[in-house]
Residue frames as a rotation matrix with the C-alpha (Angstrom) as fourth column:
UNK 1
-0.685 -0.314 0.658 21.23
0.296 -0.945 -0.143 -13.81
0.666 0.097 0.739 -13.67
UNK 2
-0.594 0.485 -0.642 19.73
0.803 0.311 -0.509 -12.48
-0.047 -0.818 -0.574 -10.86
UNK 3
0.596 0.741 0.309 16.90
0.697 -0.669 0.261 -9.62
0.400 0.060 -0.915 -10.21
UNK 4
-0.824 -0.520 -0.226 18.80
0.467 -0.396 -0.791 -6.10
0.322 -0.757 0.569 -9.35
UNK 5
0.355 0.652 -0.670 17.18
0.854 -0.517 -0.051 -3.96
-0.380 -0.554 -0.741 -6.66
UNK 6
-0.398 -0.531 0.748 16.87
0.458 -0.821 -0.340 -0.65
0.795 0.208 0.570 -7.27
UNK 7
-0.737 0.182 -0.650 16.46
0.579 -0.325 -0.748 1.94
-0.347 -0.928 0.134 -4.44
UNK 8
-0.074 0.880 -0.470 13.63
-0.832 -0.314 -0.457 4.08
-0.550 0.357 0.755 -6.95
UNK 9
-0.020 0.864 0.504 10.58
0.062 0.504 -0.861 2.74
-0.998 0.014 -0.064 -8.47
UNK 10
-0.508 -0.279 0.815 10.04
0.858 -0.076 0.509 2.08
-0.080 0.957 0.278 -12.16
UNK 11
0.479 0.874 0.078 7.38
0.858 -0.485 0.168 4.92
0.185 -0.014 -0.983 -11.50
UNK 12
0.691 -0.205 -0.693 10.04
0.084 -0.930 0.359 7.70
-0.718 -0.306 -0.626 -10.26
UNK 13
-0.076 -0.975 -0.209 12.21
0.144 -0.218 0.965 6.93
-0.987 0.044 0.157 -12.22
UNK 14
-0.063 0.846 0.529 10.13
0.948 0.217 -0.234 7.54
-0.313 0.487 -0.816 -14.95
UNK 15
0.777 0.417 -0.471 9.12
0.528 -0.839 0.129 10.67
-0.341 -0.349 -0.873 -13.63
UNK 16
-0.265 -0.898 -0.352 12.75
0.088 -0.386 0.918 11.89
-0.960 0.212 0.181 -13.86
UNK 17
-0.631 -0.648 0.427 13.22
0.504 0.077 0.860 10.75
-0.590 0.758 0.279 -17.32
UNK 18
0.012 0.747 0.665 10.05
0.995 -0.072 0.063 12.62
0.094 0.661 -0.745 -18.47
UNK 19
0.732 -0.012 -0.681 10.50
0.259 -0.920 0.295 15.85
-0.630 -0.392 -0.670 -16.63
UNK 20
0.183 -0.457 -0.871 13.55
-0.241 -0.879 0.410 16.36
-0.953 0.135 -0.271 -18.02
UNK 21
-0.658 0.140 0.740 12.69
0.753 0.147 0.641 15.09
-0.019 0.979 -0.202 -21.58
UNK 22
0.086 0.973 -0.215 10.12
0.995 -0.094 -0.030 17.98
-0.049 -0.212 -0.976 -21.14
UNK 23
0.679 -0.187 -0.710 12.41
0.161 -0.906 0.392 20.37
-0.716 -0.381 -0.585 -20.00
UNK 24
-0.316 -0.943 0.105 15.11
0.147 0.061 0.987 20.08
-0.937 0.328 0.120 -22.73
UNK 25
-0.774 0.052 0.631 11.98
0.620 0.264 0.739 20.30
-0.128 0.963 -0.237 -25.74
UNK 26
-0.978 -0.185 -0.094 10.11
0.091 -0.791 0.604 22.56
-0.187 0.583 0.791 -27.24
UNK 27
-0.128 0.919 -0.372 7.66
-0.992 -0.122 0.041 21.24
-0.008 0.374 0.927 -28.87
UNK 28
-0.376 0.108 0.920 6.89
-0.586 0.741 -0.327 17.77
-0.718 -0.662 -0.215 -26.70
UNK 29
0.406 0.793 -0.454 4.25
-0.809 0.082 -0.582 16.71
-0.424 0.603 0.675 -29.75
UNK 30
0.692 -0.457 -0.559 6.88
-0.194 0.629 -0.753 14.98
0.696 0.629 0.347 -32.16
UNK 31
-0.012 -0.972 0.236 8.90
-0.957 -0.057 -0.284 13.84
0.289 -0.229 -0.929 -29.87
UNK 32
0.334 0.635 -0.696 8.43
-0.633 0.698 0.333 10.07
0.698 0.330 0.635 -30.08
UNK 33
-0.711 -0.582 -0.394 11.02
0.319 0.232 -0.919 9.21
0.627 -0.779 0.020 -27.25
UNK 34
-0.974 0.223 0.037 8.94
-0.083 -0.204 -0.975 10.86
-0.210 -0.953 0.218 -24.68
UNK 35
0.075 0.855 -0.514 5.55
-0.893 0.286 0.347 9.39
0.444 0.433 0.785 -26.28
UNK 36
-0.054 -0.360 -0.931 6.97
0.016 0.932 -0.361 6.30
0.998 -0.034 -0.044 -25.47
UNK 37
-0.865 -0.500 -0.038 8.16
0.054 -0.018 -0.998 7.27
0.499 -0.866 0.043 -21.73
UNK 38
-0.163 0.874 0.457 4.63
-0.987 -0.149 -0.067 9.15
0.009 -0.462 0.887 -21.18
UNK 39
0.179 0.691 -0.701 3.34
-0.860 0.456 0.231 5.88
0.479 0.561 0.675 -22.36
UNK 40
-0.290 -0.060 -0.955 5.51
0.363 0.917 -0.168 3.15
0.886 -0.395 -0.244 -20.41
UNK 41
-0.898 0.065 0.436 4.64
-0.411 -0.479 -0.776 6.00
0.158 -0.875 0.457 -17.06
UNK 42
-0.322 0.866 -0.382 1.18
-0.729 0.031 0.684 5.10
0.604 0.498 0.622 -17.58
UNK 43
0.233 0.572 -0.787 1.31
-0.255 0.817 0.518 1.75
0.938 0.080 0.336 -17.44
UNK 44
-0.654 -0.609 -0.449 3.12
0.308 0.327 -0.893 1.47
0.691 -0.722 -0.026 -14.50
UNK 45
-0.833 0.304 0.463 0.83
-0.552 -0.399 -0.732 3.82
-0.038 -0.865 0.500 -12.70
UNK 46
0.097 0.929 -0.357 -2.19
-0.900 0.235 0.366 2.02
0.424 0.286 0.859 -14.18
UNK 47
0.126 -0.398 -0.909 -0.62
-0.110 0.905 -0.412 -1.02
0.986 0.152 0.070 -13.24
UNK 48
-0.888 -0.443 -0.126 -0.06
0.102 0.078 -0.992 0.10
0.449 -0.893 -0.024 -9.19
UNK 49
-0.426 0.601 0.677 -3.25
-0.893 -0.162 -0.419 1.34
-0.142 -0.783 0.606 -8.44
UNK 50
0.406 0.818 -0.408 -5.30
-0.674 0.569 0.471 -1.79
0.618 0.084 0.782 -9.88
UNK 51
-0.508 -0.557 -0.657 -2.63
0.353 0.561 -0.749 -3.79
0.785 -0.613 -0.089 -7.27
UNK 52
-0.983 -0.123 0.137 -2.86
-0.086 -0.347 -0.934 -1.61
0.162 -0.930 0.331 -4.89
UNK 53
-0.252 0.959 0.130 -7.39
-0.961 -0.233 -0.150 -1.64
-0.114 -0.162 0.980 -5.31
UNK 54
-0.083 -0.005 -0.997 -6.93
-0.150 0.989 0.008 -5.67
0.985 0.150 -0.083 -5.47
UNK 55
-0.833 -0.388 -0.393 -5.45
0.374 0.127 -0.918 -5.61
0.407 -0.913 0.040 -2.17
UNK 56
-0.794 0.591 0.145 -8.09
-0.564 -0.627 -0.537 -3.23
-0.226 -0.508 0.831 -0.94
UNK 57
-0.092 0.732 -0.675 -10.62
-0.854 0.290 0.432 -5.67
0.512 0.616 0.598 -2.13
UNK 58
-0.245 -0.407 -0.880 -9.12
0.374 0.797 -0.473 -9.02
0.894 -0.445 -0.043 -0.72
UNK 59
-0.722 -0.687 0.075 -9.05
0.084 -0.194 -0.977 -7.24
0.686 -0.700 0.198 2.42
UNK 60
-0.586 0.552 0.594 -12.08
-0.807 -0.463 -0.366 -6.41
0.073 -0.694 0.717 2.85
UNK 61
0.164 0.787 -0.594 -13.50
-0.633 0.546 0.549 -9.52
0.756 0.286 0.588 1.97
UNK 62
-0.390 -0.352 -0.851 -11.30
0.429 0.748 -0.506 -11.67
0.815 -0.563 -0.140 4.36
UNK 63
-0.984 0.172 0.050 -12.64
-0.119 -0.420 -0.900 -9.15
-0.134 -0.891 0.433 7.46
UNK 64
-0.358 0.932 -0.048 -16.04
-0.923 -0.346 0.169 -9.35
0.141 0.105 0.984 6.03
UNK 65
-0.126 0.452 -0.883 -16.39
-0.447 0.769 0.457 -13.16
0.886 0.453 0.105 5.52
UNK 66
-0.727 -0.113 -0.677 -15.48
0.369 0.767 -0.525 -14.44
0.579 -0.631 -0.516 9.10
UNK 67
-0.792 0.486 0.369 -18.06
-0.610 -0.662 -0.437 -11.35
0.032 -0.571 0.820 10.57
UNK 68
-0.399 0.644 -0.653 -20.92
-0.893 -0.111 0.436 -12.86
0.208 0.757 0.620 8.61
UNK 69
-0.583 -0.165 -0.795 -20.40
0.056 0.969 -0.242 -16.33
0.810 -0.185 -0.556 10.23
């Protein structure tokens, strides 16, 4: 079974499904469905930036290491 592509991120689409779990309740608190959603949004975002501040790491080391020589 292969990997599908989608054309949005797990991270907008997300978004979507929270906005309008938001917009459709009342009283957001007890609503354990969109506990959940907040909760997988999260990780995902938690999950891009520490990629995204790897990368930004790596990078600088590999420009820094050959300077130093």
């Amino acid at each position: 079974m292969a990997k599908k592509t989608t054309s949005e991120s797990d991270e907008t689409r997300l978004k979507k499904k929270v906005a309008a779990k938001v917009a459709d309740h009342k009283d957001s608190k007890e609503d354990e469905a969109l506990r959940s959603l907040k909760k997988r949004l999260r990780r995902v975002q938690r999950k891009r930036r520490t990629v995204a501040l790897r990368k930004k790491n790596s990078a600088s080391k590999k420009t820094a290491a050959p300077a130093a020589k």
